[in-house]
C-alpha positions in Angstrom: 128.2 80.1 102.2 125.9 80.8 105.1 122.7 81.8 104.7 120.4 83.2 107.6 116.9 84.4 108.0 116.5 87.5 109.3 113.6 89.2 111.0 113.9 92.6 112.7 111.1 93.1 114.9 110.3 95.7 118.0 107.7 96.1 119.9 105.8 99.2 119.5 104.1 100.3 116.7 102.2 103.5 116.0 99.3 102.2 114.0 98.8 98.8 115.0 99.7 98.9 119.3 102.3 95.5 120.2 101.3 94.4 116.2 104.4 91.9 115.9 103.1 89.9 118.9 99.5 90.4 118.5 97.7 87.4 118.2 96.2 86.2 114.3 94.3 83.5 114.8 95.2 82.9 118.1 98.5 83.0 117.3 101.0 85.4 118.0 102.1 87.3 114.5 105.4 86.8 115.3 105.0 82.7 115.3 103.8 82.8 111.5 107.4 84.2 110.1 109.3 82.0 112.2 107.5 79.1 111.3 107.8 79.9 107.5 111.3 80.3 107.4 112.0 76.6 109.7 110.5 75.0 106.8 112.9 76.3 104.5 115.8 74.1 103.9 118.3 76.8 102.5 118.1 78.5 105.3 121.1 77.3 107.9 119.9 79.9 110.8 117.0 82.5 111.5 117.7 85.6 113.7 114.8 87.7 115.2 117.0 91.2 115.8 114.8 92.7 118.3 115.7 95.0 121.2 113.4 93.4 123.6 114.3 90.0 124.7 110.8 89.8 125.9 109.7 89.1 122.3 110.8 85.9 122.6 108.4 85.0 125.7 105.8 84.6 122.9 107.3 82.1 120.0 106.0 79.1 120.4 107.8 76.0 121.7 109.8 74.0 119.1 110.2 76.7 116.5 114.0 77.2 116.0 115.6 80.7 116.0 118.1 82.6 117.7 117.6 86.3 119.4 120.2 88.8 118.6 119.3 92.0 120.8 119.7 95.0 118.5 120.7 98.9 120.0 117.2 100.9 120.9 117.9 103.2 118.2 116.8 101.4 115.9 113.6 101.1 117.3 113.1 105.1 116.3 110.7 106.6 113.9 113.9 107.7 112.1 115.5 104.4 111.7 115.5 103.3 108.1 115.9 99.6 107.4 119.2 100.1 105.8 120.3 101.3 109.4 118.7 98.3 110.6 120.7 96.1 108.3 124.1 98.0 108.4 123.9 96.9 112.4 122.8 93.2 111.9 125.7 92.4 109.5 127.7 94.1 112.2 127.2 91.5 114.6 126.7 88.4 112.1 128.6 86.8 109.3 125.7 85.8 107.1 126.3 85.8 103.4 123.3 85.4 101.8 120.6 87.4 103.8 116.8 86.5 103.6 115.1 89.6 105.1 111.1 88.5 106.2 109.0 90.8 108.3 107.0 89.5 110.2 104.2 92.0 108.8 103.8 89.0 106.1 102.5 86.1 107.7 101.1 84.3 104.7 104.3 84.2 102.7 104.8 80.9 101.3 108.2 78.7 102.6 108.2 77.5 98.7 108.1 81.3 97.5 111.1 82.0 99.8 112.6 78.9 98.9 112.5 80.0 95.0 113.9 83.3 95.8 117.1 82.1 98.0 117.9 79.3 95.2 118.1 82.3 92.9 120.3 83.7 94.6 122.7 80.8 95.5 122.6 79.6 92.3 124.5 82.7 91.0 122.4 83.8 88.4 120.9 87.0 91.1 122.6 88.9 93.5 119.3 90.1 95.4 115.3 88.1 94.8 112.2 89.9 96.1 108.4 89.4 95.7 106.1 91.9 94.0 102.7 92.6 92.9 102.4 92.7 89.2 99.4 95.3 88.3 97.6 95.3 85.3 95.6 98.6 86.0 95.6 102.0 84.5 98.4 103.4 86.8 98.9 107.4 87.7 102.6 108.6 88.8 102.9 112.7 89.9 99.6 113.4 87.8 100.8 111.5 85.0 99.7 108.5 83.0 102.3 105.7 84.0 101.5 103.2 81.5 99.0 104.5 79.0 99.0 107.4 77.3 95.7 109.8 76.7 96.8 110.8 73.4 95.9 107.3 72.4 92.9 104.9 72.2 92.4 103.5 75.9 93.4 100.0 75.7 91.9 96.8 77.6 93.7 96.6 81.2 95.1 92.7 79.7 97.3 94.6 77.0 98.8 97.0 78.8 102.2 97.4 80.3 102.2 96.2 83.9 103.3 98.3 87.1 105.4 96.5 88.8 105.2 96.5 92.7 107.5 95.1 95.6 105.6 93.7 98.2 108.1 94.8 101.1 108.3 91.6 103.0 110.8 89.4 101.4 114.1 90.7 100.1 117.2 87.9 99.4 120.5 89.3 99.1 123.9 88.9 99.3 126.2 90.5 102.2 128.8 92.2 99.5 125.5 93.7 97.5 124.5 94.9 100.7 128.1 96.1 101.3 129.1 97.8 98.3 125.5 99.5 97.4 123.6 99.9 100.7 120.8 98.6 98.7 118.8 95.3 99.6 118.5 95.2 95.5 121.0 94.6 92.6 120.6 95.9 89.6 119.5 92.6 88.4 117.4 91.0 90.9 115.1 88.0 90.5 112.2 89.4 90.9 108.9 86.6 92.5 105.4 87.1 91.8 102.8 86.4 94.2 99.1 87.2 94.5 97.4 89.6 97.0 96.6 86.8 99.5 99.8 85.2 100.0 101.6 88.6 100.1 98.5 90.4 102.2 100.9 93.1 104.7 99.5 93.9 107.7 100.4 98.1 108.3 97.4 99.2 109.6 93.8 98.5 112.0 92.1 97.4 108.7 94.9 95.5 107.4 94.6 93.1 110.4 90.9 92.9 110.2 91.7 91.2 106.8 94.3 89.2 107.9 91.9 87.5 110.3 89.1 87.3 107.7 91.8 85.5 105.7 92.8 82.9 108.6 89.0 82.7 109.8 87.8 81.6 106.5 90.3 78.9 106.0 91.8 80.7 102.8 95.4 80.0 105.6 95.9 77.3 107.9 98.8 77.4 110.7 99.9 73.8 110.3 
């Protein structure tokens, strides 16, 4: 059973100019997923699926990947990631599938490790991280996990929201196949905190994740 990392990457970016090779630390983003995923035994091969080979110009020596060049239009507003990996198991033969964007750069290898032995192990189809909130949550102007008609509870009793932080998904190829979905209906699901699973989507977003690297809260080892 073959299991690859996968990171689909481009370029441009609307809100954050060049973002997936804009340096952190004085790093290029892109290095910090790469690296991750090398130190994660499971993982037999890690694919950046970019359109521009030039990406590759700024990975740092010694980190082992391979570049799959991916049609430009995917690199559209409209693209949705499904699209994205409908093509990639097109041109690969991966099994298990351990989706990382490189908008995550503080992920844990341990955290991805946990998820992919999930999901070799045969008791998941599909792993992914996610926030769990203990807040007084709103949905279409309506209480999510309280009620009004009832005494307001402390935020420690109440029913968490669950949230997926969008970075890591695991899956298999035939979940993939038969659904379209990166999720089974019984997934493992991996809880992290807001550091480690900080996602960089905007300007501000950035600013933090250099506040977070600048302060030693993450080290580049």
């Amino acid at each position: 059973m073959r299991t690859v990392g996968f990171i689909p990457s481009k370029l441009n970016s609307e809100r954050v100019p060049l973002k997936n090779i804009k340096e952190l630390g004085g790093i290029p983003l892109v290095n910090y997923t790469v690296r991750t995923l090398n130190k994660v035994a499971l993982i037999d091969d890690v694919i950046l699926y970019a359109s521009e080979p030039s990406i590759c110009g700024y990975i740092q020596h010694g980190l082992k990947y391979n570049f799959l060049e991916r049609p430009d239009y995917l690199d559209t507003q409209e693209a949705k990631i499904q699209d994205i990996i409908k093509e990639f198991l097109r041109q690969n033969n991966a099994d298990i599938i351990v989706l990382l964007h490189i908008t995550s750069p503080f992920l844990k290898p341990q955290t991805i490790a946990e998820c992919v032995e999930k999901v070799i192990s045969g008791g998941y189809d599909s792993a992914f991280t996610a926030y769990e909130i203990r807040k007084f949550c709103w949905f279409r102007g309506t209480p999510l996990n309280y009620s009004l008609n009832m005494p307001t509870p402390r935020t420690q009793d109440i029913d968490p929201v669950i949230v997926e932080q969008s970075s890591l998904y695991v899956f298999k190829r035939d979940v993939f196949e038969k659904t379209g979905q990166r999720i089974s209906p019984n997934p493992y699901i991996k809880y992290i905190d807001h550091f480690e699973g900080h996602d960089i989507d905007t300007p501000e977003d950035f600013r933090i994740a250099e506040l977070i690297v600048n302060t030693g809260l993450y080290e580049l080892d």
